[in-house]
ZAMARGU-4260 file (C-alpha; in steps of 0.2 Angstrom, whole numbers, plus 5000, padded with zeros to 4 digits):
<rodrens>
0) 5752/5362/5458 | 5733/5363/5466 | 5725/5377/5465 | 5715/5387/5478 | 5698/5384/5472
5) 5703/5364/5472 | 5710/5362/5487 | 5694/5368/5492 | 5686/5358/5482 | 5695/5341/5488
10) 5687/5330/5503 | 5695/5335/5518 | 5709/5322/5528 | 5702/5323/5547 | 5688/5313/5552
15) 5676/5325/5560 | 5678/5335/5545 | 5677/5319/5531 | 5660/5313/5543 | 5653/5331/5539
20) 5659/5332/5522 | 5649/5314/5520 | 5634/5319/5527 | 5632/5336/5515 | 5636/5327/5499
25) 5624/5313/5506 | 5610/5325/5506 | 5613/5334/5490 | 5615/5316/5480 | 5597/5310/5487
30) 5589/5327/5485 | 5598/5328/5465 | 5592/5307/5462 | 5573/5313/5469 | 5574/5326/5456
35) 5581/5316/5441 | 5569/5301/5443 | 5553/5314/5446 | 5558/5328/5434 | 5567/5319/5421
40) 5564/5301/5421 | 5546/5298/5425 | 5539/5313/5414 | 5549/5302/5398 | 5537/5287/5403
45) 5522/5299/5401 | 5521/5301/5419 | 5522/5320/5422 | 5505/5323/5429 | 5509/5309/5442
50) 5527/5317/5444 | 5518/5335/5447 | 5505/5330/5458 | 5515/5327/5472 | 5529/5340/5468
55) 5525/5354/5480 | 5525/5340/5495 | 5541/5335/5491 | 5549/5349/5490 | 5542/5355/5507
60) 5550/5339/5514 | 5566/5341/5506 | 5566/5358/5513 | 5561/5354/5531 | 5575/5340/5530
65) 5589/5352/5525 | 5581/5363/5538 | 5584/5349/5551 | 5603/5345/5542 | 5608/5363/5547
70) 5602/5366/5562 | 5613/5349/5567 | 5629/5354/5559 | 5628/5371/5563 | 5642/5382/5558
75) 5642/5386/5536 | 5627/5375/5535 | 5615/5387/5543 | 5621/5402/5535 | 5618/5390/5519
80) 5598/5389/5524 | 5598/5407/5526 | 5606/5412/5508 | 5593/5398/5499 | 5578/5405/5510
85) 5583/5421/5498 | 5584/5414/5482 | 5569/5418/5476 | 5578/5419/5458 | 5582/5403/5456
90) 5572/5391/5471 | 5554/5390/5471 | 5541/5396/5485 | 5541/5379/5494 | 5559/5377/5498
95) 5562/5397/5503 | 5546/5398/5514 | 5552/5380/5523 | 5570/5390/5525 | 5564/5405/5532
100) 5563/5401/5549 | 5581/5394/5550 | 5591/5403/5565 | 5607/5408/5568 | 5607/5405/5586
105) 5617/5389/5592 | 5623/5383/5609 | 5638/5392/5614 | 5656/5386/5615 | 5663/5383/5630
110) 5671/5399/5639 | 5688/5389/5641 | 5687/5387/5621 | 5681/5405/5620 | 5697/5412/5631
115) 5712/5401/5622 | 5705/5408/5607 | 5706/5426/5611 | 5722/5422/5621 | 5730/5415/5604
120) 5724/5432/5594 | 5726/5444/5605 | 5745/5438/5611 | 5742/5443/5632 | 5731/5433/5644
125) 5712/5439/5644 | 5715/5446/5665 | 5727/5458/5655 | 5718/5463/5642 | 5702/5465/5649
130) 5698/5471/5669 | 5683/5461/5667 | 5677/5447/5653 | 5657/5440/5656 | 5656/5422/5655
135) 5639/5420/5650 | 5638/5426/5629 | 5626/5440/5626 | 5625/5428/5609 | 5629/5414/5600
140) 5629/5411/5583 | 5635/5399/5568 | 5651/5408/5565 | 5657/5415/5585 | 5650/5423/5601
145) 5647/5438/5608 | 5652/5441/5627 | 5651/5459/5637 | 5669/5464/5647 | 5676/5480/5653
150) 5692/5487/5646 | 5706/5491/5658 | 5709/5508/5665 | 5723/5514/5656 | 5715/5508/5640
155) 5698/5515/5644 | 5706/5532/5651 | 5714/5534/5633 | 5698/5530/5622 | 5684/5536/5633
160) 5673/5521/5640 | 5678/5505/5647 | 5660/5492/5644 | 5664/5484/5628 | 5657/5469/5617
165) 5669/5455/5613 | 5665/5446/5596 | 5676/5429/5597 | 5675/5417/5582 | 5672/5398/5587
170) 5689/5389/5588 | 5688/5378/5572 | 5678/5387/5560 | 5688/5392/5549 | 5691/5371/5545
175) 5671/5369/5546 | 5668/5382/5535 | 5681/5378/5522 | 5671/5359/5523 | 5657/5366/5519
180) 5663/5376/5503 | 5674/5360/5496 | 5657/5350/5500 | 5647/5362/5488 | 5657/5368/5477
185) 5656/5351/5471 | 5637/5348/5471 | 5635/5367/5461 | 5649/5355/5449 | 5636/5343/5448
190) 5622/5354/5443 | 5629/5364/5430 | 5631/5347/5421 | 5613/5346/5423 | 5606/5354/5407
195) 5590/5358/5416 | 5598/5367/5430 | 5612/5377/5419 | 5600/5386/5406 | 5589/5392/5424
200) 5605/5396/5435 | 5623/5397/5435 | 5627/5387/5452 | 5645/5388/5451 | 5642/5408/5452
205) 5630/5407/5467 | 5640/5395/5477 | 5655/5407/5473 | 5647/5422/5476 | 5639/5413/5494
210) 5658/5408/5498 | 5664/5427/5495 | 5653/5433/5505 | 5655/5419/5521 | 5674/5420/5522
215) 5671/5439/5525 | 5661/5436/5539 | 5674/5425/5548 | 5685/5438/5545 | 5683/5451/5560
220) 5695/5465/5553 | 5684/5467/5537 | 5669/5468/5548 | 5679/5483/5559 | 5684/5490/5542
225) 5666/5491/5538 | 5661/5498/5552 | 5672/5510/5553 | 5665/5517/5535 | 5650/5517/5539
230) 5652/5528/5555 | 5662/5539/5544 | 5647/5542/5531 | 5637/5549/5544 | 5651/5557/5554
235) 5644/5573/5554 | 5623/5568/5558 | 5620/5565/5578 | 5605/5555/5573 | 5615/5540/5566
240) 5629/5529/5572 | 5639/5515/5576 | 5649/5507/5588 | 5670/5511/5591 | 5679/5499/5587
245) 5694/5494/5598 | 5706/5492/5587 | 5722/5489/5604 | 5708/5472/5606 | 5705/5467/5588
250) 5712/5454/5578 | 5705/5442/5564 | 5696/5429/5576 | 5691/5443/5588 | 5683/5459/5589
255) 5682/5472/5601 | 5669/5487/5601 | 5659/5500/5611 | 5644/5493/5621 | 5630/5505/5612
260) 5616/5493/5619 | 5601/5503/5621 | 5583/5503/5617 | 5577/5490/5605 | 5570/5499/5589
265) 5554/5491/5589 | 5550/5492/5606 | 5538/5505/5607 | 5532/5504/5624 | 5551/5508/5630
270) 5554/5522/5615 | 5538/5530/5623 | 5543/5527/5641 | 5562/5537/5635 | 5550/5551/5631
275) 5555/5547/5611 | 5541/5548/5597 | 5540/5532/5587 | 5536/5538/5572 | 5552/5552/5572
280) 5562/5534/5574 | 5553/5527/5560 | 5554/5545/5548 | 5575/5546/5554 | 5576/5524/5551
285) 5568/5531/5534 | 5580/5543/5531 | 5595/5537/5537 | 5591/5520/5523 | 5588/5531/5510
290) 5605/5541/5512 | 5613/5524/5515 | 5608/5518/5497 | 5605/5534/5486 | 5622/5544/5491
295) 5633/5535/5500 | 5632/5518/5489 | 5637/5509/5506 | 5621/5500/5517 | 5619/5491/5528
300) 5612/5472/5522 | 5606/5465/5538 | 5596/5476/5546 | 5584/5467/5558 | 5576/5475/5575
305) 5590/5464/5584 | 5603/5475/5576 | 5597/5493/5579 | 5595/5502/5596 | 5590/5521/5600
310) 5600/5531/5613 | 5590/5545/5620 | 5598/5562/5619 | 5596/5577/5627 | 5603/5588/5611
315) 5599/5577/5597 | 5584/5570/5605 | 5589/5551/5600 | 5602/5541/5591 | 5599/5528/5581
320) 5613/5515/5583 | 5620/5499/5571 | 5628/5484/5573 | 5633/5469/5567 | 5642/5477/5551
325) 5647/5458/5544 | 5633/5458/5530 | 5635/5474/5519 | 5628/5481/5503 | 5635/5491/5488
330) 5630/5500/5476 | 5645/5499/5464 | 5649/5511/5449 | 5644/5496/5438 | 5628/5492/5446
335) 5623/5510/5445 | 5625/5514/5427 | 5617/5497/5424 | 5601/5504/5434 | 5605/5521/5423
340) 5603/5512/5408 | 5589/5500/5412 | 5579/5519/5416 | 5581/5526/5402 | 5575/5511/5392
345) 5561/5510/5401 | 5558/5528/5398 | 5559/5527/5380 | 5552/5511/5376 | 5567/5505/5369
350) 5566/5485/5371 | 5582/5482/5365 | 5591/5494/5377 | 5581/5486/5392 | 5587/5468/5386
355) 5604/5475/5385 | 5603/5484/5402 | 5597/5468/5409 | 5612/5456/5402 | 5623/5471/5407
360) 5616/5470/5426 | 5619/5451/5425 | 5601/5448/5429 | 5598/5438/5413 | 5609/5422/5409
365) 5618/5416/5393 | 5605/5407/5391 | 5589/5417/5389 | 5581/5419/5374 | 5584/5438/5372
370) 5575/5439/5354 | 5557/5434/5359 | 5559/5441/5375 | 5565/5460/5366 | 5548/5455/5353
375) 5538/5454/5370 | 5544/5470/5378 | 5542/5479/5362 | 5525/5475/5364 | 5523/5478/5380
380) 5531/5496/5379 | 5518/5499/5363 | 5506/5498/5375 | 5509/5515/5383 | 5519/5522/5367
385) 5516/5541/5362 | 5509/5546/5381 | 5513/5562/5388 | 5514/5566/5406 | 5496/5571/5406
390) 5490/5553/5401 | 5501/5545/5410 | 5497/5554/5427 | 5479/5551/5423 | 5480/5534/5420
395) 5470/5522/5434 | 5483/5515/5448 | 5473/5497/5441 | 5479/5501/5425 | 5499/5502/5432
400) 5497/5488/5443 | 5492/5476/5425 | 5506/5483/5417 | 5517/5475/5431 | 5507/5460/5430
405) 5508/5459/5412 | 5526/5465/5413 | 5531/5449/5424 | 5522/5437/5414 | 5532/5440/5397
410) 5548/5433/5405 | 5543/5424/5420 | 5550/5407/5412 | 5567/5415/5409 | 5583/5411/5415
415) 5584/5426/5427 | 5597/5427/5442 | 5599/5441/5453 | 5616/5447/5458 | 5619/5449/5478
420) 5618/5468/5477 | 5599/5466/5472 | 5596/5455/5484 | 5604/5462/5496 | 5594/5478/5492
425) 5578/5472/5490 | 5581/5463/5508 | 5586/5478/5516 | 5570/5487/5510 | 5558/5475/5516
430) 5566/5473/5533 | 5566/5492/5537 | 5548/5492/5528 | 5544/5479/5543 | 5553/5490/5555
435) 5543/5505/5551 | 5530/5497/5552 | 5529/5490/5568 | 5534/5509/5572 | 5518/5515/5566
440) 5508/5506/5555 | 5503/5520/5545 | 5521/5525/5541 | 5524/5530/5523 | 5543/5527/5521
445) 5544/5534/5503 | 5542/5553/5509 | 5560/5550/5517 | 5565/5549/5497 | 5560/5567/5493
450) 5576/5577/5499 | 5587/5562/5490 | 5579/5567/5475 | 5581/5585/5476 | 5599/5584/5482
455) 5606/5575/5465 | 5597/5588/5454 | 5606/5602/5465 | 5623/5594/5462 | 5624/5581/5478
460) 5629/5565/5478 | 5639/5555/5464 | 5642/5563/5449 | 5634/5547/5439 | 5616/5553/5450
465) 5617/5567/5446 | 5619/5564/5426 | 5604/5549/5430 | 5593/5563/5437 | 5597/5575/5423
470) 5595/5565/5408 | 5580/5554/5416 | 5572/5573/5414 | 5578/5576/5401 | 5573/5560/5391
475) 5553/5559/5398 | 5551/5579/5393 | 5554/5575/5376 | 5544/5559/5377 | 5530/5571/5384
480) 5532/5582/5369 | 5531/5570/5356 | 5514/5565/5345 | 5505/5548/5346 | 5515/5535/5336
485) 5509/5519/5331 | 5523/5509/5321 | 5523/5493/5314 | 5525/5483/5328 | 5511/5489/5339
490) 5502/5487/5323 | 5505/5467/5323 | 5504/5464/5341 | 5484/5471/5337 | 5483/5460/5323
495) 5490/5446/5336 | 5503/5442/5323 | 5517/5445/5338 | 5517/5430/5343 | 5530/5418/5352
500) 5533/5405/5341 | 5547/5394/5347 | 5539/5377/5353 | 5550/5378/5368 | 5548/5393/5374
505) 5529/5389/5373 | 5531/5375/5384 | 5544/5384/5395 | 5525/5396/5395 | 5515/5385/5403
510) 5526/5382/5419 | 5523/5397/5428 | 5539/5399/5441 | 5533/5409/5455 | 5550/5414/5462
515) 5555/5420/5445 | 5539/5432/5448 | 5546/5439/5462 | 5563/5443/5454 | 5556/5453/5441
520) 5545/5463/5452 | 5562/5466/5462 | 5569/5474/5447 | 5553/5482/5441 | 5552/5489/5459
525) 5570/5495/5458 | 5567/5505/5439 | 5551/5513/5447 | 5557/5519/5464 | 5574/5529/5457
530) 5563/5535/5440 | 5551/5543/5454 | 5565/5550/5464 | 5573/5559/5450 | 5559/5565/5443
535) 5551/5571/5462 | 5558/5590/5462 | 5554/5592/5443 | 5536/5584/5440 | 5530/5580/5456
540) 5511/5572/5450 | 5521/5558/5439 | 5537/5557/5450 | 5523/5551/5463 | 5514/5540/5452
545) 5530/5533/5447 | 5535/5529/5466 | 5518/5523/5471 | 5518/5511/5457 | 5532/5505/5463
550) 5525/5500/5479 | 5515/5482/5470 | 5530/5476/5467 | 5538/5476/5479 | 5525/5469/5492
555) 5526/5453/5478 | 5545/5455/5479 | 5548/5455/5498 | 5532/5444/5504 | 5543/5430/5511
560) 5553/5442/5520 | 5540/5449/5528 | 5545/5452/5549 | 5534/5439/5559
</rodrens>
């Protein structure tokens, strides 16, 4: 009996679909043999400076070429640019910057396509279950459509309003997407045979975890479940919402919800025409992010100007208005106590806890070699050890920003890859970074942490936050009361006898990765920004320190996110 994942996994019968199938597993053959004879075989033939001299132009190519594949086929393939363009775990600069420009927008389907396929999931002819259905899309992406109608009036009577969006999927994409998955599914098979690949990233994992998270977004119920959650988080705050959904004109392939259209977030001229202050929009955007991550656990992943309105109000003064609740984020109990743990190795320079804290947050692979790398942070941690809060609010910001240098260069060659939520996080951050800032380019988005802070130590929030907050406290007051140590290791690492050894990990050293940079400043960033937010109501000189420390890595982290 074939299982799920193989029948995925096995060419498809049709001929559109076995022509598309060719096409992908055409592409990834040629890109894999340009790497096997460049990486592999000419380096063997004492040809690696010839192979390396031309590497950054080839990648660029391969990139635009993939970038020109997608935008073809459409459907999974873009939504495949988009996920690489974030990799910055595991794919270098020159392929994610090349990536980064790869747009969901496509040609629409027909409208006759567009009405069978609401007709077959709705189970009534559109003239019944709508009083009016636009032809022209307000949208068209990869996945579906987005066309504006009117509900009918006993329908609109019963709910309150009758202008509506319409979400259809494209008729057939379900095939096209299940194409796409078998297609690479097979080339992530490929790669973990390659020892080069597998000791720097589990492909199998990413291509799962990419298929996880594509099938939910051709799935509109989950998207309407989503939404639904989220507008019940801020239930009770005018100043936040989301669209109703219209659950009487919903079904898996379509989705029907309250036009909330309204004033473009970034357009300032329009918020300042409505009588609206930019930079309230940008402090309540702030705020509204914070609360999404630090308290409710539940954000929203994709939050781009084009997905965000503000409604003037006459009592509330404005509210600020999602959409587009297909691409989520998390913060899960595991993740949480993972970031618990890596915090409180950081606070008392324990290396072996911040390996450990790492695996646990399955940012480190099998594969990495966690005793020099624990030897490395020892040091690194040696370098500060016996500080109390004095010293360390004294210290020069150049001082902090070397530690994150120095802090990325000891593993910058290891095999690091960043679960979804972090990138998902990190994403999220720099979009609404980009959105303040076009706001008001003074905006400081991390005074919008401070009542988050003081609400876990008051009893708000999870209970896990709240234990965070109170032992994070509890661990750096004792560290501030203890005497300068100098133990054995620090001693050797000033005699320079802590050393890495290993002649492959030496030559893994001189191969600096540049994406590998930036997902340790993600975590790094990550660590500093929730340290400073529970220390803020109980030491406020370091609980700022700590949060403006945070910023450098984060710019290094987010660069090639940056709104253009």
């Amino acid at each position: 009996m074939t299982s799920a994942r193989g029948a995925l996994e096995a060419p498809p019968a049709d001929r559109a679909s076995r022509a598309r199938y060719r096409r992908i597993m055409r592409f990834a053959a040629r890109a894999l043999a340009q790497a096997w004879w460049f990486e592999l075989v000419l380096p063997r033939f004492g040809l690696a400076r010839f192979a390396a001299r031309g590497r950054i132009r080839r990648l660029q190519k391969l990139a635009r070429r993939f970038h020109a594949l997608a935008a073809d086929l459409g459907g999974l393939m873009i939504k495949v640019g988009q996920f690489l363009s974030s990799r910055l775990d595991v794919l270098p600069p020159e392929i994610t910057r090349e990536l980064e420009g790869l747009q969901d927008e496509v040609a629409a389907e027909s409208f006759a396509s567009i009405v069978a396929q609401a007709e077959r999931e709705l189970g009534i002819p559109l003239d019944r279950a709508y009083a009016t259905f636009e032809i022209e899309p307000i949208a068209a992406a990869s996945l579906g459509q987005a066309h504006r109608a009117r509900l009918t009036p006993t329908l609109a009577a019963d709910l309150g309003f009758e202008n509506v969006v319409v979400k259809v999927l494209r008729p057939g994409i379900e095939q096209i997407v299940e194409v796409d998955l078998a297609a690479l599914r097979r080339v992530a098979r490929w790669l973990s045979r390659v020892k080069l690949v597998n000791r720097r990233a589990d492909a199998p994992a990413l291509i799962e975890e990419f298929a996880t998270t594509s099938l939910e977004e051709i799935d509109y119920v989950h998207e309407a479940g989503n939404a639904e959650r989220f507008a019940e988080i801020f239930v009770d705050d005018p100043r936040v919402g989301a669209p109703v959904i219209v659950w009487e004109r919903s079904a898996r392939r379509v989705l029907t919800l309250a036009d909330v259209t309204a004033i473009k977030i970034t357009d300032v001229g329009a918020l300042q025409a409505a009588g609206l202050d930019p930079d309230a929009v940008a402090a309540e955007l702030a705020r509204a992010t914070f609360e999404q991550i630090f308290v409710a656990g539940f954000f929203h992943a994709d939050p781009h100007p084009g997905n965000i309105f503000v409604t003037p109000s006459a009592e509330h003064g404005f509210t600020i208005t999602y959409i587009d609740f297909g691409m989520m984020g998390e913060i899960t109990d595991e993740l949480r106590d993972g970031l618990q743990q890596f915090i409180f190795a950081v606070a008392s320079r324990d290396a072996r806890g911040w390996v450990v804290a790492t695996q646990r947050l399955g940012v480190l692979l099998p594969s990495a070699d966690t005793v020099e790398l624990e030897r490395a942070v020892t040091a690194l941690f040696d370098r500060f050890g016996g500080m109390g809060v004095a010293e360390l609010t004294a210290l020069d910001p150049r001082e902090l920003q070397q530690f994150a240098l120095q802090f990325s260069e000891l593993v910058r060659t290891l095999p690091f890859q960043l679960p979804e939520s972090f990138l998902l996080l990190i994403r999220t951050v720099s979009l609404i970074s980009g959105v303040t800032s076009a706001l008001n380019r003074d905006f400081n988005m991390w005074d919008a942490v401070d009542p988050f802070a003081r609400t876990l130590l008051r009893g708000g929030g999870t209970s896990t936050a709240r234990s965070v907050g109170r032992e994070a406290v509890g661990i750096l007051s004792a560290l501030a009361r203890l005497p300068q140590r100098v133990d054995a290791l620090a001693t050797r690492l000033d005699r320079g006898e802590l050393a890495v050894r290993s002649p492959e990990v030496e030559q893994r050293l001189r191969v600096i990765d540049g994406s590998v940079r930036r997902a340790t400043s993600a975590i790094l960033f990550t660590a500093l920004l929730l340290a400073g937010v529970i220390l803020r109501p109980s030491d406020e000189v370091l609980s700022w320190v700590l949060i403006g420390a945070s910023v450098l890595p984060l710019l290094h982290a987010i660069a090639p996110w940056r709104l253009r």
